[in-house]
KOLVEX-709691 format. One record per atom (N, C-alpha, C, O): residue number from 0; residue in one letter; x, y, z; atom name. Coordinates in pm, whole numbers, always signed. Example, Ala and Ser with C-alpha at 12.3 -4.5 7.8 and 13.67 -1.06 7.14 Angstrom:
<pts>
     k   r       c1       c2       c3    a
     0   a    +1319     -569     +780    N
     0   a    +1230     -450     +780   CA
     0   a    +1320     -330     +780    C
     0   a    +1424     -332     +846    O
     1   s    +1285     -225     +708    N
     1   s    +1367     -106     +714   CA
     1   s    +1290       +3     +787    C
     1   s    +1341     +114     +804    O
</pts>
This chain:
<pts>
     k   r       c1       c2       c3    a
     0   x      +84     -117       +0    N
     0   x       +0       +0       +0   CA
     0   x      +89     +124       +0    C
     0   x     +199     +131      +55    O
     1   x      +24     +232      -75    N
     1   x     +106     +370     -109   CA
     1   x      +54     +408       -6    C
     1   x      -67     +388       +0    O
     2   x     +125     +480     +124    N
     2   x      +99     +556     +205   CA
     2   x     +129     +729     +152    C
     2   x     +245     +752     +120    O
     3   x      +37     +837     +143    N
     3   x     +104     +999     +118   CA
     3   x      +70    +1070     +172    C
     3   x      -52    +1055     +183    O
     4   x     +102    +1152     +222    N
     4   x      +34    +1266     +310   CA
     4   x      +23    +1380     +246    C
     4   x     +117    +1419     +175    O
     5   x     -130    +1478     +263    N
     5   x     -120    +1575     +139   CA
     5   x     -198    +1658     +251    C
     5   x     -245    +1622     +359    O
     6   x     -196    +1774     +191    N
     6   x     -244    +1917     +307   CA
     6   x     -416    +1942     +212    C
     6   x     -451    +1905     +100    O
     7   x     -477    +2007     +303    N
     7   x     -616    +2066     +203   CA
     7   x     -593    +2155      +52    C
     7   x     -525    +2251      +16    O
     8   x     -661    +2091      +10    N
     8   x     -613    +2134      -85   CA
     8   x     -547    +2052     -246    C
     8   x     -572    +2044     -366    O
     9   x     -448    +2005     -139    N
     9   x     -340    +1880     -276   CA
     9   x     -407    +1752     -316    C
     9   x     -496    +1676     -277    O
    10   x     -353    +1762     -374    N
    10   x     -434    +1620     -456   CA
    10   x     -314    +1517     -543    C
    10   x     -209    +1545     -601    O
    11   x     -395    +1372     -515    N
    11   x     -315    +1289     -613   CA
    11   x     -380    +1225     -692    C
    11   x     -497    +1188     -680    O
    12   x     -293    +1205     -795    N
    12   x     -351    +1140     -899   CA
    12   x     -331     +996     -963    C
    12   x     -218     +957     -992    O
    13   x     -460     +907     -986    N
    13   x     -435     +799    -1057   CA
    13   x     -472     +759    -1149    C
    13   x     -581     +776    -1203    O
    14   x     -357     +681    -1188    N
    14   x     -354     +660    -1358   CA
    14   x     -397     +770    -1476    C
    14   x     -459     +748    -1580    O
    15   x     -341     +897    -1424    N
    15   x     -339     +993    -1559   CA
    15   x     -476    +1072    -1556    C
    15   x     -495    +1193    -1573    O
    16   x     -603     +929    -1520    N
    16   x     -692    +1026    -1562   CA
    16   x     -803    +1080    -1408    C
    16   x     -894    +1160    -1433    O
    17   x     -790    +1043    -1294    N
    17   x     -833    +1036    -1206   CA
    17   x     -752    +1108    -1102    C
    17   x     -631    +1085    -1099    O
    18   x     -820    +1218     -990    N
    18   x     -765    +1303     -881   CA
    18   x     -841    +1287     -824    C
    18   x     -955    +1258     -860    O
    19   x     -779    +1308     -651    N
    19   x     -836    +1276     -547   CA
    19   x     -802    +1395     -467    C
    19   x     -682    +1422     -453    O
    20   x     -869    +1451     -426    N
    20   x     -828    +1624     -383   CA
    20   x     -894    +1622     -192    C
    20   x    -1003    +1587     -147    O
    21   x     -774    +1675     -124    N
    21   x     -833    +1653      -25   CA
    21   x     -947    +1789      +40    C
    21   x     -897    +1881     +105    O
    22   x    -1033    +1786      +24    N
    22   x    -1113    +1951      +86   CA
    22   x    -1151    +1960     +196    C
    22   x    -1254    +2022     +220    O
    23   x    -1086    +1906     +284    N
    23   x    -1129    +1930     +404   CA
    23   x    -1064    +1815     +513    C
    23   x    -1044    +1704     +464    O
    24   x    -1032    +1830     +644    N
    24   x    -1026    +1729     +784   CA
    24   x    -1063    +1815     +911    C
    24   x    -1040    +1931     +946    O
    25   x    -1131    +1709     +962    N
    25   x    -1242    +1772    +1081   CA
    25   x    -1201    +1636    +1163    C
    25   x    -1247    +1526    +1133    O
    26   x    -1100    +1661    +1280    N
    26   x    -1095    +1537    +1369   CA
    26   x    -1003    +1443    +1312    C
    26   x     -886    +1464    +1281    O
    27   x    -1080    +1318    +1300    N
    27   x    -1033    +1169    +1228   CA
    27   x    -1142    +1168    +1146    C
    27   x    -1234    +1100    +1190    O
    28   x    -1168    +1237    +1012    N
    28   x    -1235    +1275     +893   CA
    28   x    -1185    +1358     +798    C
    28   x    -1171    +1480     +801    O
    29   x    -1162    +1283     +715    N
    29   x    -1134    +1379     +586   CA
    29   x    -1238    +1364     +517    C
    29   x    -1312    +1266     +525    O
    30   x    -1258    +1489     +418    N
    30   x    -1299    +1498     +281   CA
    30   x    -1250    +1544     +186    C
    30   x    -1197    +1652     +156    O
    31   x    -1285    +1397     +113    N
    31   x    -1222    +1396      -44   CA
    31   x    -1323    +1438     -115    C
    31   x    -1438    +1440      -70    O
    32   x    -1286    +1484     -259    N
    32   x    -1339    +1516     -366   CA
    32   x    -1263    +1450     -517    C
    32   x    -1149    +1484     -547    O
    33   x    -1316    +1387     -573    N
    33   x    -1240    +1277     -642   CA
    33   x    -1327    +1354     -823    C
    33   x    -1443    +1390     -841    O
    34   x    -1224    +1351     -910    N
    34   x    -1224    +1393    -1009   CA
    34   x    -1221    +1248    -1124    C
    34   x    -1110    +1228    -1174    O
    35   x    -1308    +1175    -1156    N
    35   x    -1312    +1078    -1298   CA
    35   x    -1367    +1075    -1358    C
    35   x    -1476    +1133    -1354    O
    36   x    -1318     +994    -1465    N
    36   x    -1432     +989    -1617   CA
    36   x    -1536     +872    -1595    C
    36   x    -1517     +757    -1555    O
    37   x    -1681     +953    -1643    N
    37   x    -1831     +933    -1603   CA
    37   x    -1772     +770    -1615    C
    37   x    -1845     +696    -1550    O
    38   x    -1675     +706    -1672    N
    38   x    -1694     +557    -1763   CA
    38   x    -1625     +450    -1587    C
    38   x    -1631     +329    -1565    O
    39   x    -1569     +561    -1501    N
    39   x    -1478     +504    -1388   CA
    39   x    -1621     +512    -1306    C
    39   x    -1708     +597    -1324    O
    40   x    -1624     +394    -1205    N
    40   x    -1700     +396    -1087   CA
    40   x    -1638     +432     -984    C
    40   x    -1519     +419     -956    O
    41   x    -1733     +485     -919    N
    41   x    -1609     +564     -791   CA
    41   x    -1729     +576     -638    C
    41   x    -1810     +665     -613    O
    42   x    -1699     +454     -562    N
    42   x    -1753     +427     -454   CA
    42   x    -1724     +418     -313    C
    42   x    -1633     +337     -297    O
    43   x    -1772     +478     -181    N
    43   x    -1708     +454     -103   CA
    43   x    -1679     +274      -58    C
    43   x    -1761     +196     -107    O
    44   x    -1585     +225      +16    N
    44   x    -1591     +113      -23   CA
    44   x    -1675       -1      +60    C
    44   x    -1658     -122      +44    O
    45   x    -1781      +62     +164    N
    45   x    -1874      -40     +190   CA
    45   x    -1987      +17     +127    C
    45   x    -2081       +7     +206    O
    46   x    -2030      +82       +4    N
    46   x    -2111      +62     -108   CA
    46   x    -2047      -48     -210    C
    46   x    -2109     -147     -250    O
    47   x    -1942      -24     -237    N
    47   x    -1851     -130     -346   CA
    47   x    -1888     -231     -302    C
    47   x    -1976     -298     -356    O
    48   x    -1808     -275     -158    N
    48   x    -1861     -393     -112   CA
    48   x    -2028     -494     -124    C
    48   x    -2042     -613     -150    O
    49   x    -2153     -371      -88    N
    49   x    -2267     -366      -79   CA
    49   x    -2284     -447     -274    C
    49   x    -2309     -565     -300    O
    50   x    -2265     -355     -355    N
    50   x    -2261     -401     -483   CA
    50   x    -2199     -503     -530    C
    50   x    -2261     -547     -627    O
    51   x    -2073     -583     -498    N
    51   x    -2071     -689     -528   CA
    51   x    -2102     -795     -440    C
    51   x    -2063     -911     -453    O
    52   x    -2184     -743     -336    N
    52   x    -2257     -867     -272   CA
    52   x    -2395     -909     -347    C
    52   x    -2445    -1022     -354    O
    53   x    -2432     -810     -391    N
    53   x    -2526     -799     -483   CA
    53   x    -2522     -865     -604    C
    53   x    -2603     -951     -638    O
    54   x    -2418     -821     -675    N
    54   x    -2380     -918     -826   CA
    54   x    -2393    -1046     -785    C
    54   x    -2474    -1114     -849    O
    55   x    -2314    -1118     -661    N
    55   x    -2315    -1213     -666   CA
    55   x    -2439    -1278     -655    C
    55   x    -2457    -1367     -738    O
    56   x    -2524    -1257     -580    N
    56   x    -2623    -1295     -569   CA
    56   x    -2761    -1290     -694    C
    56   x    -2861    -1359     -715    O
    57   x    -2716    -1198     -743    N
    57   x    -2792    -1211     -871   CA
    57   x    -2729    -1314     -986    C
    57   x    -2805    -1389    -1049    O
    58   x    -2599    -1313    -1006    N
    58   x    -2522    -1425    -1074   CA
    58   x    -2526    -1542    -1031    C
    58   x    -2523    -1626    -1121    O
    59   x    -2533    -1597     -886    N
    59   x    -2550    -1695     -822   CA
    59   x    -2710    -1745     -832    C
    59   x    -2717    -1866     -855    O
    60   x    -2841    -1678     -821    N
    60   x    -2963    -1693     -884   CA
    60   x    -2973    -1724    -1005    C
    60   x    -3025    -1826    -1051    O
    61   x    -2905    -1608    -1080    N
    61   x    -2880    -1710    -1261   CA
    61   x    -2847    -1839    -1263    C
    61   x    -2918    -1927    -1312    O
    62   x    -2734    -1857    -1209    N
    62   x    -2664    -1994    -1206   CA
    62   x    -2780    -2087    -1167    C
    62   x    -2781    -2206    -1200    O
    63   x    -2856    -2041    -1112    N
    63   x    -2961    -2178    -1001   CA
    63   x    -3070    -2174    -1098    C
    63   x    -3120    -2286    -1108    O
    64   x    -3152    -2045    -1210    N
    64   x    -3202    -2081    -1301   CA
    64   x    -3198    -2142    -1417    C
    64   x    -3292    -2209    -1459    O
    65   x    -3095    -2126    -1475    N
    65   x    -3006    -2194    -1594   CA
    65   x    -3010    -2348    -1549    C
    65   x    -3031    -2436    -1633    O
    66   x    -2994    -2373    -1442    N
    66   x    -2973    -2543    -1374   CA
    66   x    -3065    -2591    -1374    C
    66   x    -3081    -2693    -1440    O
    67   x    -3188    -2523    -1279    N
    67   x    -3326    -2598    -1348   CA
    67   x    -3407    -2562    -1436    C
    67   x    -3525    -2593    -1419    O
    68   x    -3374    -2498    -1540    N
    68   x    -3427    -2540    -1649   CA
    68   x    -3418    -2639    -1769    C
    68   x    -3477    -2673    -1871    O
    69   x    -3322    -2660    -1701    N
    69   x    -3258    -2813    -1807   CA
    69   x    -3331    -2966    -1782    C
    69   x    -3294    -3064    -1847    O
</pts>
């Protein structure tokens, strides 16, 4: 893991096309403001999480329809 430390304000960037700008810390809270293209998903990561618990379960239901229909 990349550890960086950046002040309000700075920002880093990934892969060329994506920034992560910090605007703010209050306590043990930051806020980010994250800059990508509409085509990048950009989630906090117990929504991410939330969503591929989801896929699976919808892919895992496919799987169980496809089976008995045969």
């Amino acid at each position: 893991m990349l550890i960086l430390t950046r002040r309000v304000g700075e920002s880093v960037v990934i892969g060329g096309d994506v920034s992560v700008t910090v605007l703010g810390v209050k306590g043990n809270q930051a806020r980010l403001g994250v800059n990508a293209p509409r085509d990048v998903a950009v989630h906090r990561e117990e929504i991410h999480e939330r969503i591929k618990r989801e896929q699976a379960a919808v892919e895992a239901e496919r799987r169980h329809t496809l089976g008995t229909e045969h």
